[in-house]
C-alpha positions as CSV (number, residue, x, y, z in Angstrom):
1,X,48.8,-53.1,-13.3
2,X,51.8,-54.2,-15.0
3,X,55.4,-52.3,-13.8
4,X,57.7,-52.1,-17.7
5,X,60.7,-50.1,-18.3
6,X,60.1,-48.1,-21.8
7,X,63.1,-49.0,-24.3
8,X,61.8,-48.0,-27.4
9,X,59.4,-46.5,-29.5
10,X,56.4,-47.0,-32.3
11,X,55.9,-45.1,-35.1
12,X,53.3,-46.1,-37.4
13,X,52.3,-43.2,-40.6
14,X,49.1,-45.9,-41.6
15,X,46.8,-46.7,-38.4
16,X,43.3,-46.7,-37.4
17,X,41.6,-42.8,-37.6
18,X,41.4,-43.4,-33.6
19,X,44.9,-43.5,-32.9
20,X,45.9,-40.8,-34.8
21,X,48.2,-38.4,-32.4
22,X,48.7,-41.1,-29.6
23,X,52.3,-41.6,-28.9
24,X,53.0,-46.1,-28.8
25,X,56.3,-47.0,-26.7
26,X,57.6,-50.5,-26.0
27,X,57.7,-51.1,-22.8
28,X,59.5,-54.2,-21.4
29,X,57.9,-55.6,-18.2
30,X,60.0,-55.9,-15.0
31,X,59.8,-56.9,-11.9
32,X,59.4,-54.1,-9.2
33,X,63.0,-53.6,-8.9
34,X,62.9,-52.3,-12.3
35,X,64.8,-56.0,-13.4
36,X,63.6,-57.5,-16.8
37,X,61.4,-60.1,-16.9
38,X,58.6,-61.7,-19.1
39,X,57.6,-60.1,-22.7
40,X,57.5,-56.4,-24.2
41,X,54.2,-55.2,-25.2
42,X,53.3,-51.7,-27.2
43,X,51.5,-49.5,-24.8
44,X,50.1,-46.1,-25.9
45,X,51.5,-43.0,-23.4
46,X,49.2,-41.1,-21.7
47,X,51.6,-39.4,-19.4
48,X,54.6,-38.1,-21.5
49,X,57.1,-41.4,-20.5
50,X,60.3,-41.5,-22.1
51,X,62.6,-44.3,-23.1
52,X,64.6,-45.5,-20.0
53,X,61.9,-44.9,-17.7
54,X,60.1,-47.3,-15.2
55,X,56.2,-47.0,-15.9
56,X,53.0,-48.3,-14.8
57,X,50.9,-49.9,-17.3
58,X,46.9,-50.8,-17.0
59,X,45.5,-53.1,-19.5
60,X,42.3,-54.5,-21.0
61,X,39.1,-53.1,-20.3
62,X,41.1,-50.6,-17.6
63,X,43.1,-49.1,-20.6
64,X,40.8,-47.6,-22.2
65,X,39.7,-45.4,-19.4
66,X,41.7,-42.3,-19.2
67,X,41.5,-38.9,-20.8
68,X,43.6,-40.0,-24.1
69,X,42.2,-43.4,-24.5
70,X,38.7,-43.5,-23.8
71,X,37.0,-45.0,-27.0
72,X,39.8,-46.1,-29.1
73,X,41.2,-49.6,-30.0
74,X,43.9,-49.6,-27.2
75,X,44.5,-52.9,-25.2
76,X,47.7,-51.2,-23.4
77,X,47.9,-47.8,-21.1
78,X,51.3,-46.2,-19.5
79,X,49.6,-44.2,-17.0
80,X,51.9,-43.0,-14.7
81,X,56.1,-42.4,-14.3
82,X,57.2,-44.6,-11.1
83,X,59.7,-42.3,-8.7
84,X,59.8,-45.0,-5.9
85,X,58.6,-48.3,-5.2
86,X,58.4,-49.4,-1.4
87,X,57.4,-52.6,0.0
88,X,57.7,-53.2,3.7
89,X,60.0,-50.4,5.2
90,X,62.4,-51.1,2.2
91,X,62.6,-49.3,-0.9
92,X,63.0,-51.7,-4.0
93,X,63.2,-48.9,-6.8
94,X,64.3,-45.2,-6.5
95,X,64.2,-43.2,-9.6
């Protein structure tokens, strides 16, 4: 699982049949701090993110197994909206 911050969206009017009514955000990876680092990549939203928000993205073989995704050409999952990140007894991201 990758930890991104969604800055921006997709819109696409010509794609494959199976992606029709999936929403595609950017999502910018970070470290767990929520701090940028590394590349963007366009993941499809299974959980209603929003720009601005830190996310949790699955990839691969692993994206393509929730409700919205199974079966389609998707390489790139948010599947869930991060509230807190703890590691140790300290908390490194607080939403």
């Amino acid at each position: 699982m990758l930890v991104g911050k969604v800055i921006g969206t997709v819109v696409s009017t010509r794609k494959d049949p199976k992606l029709e009514g999936l929403k595609m955000l950017v999502v910018q990876t970070t470290d767990l701090a929520g701090t940028p680092k590394g590349g963007q990549v366009v993941a499809i939203d299974s959980v209603g993110a929003g720009v601005g928000e830190i996310v949790l993205c699955a990839s691969g073989s692993s994206a393509r197994q929730t409700e919205s995704t199974t079966n389609r050409p998707v390489d790139t999952v948010i599947m869930a909206i991060v509230d807190t990140i703890e590691v140790g007894n300290e908390t490194v991201f607080q939403k």
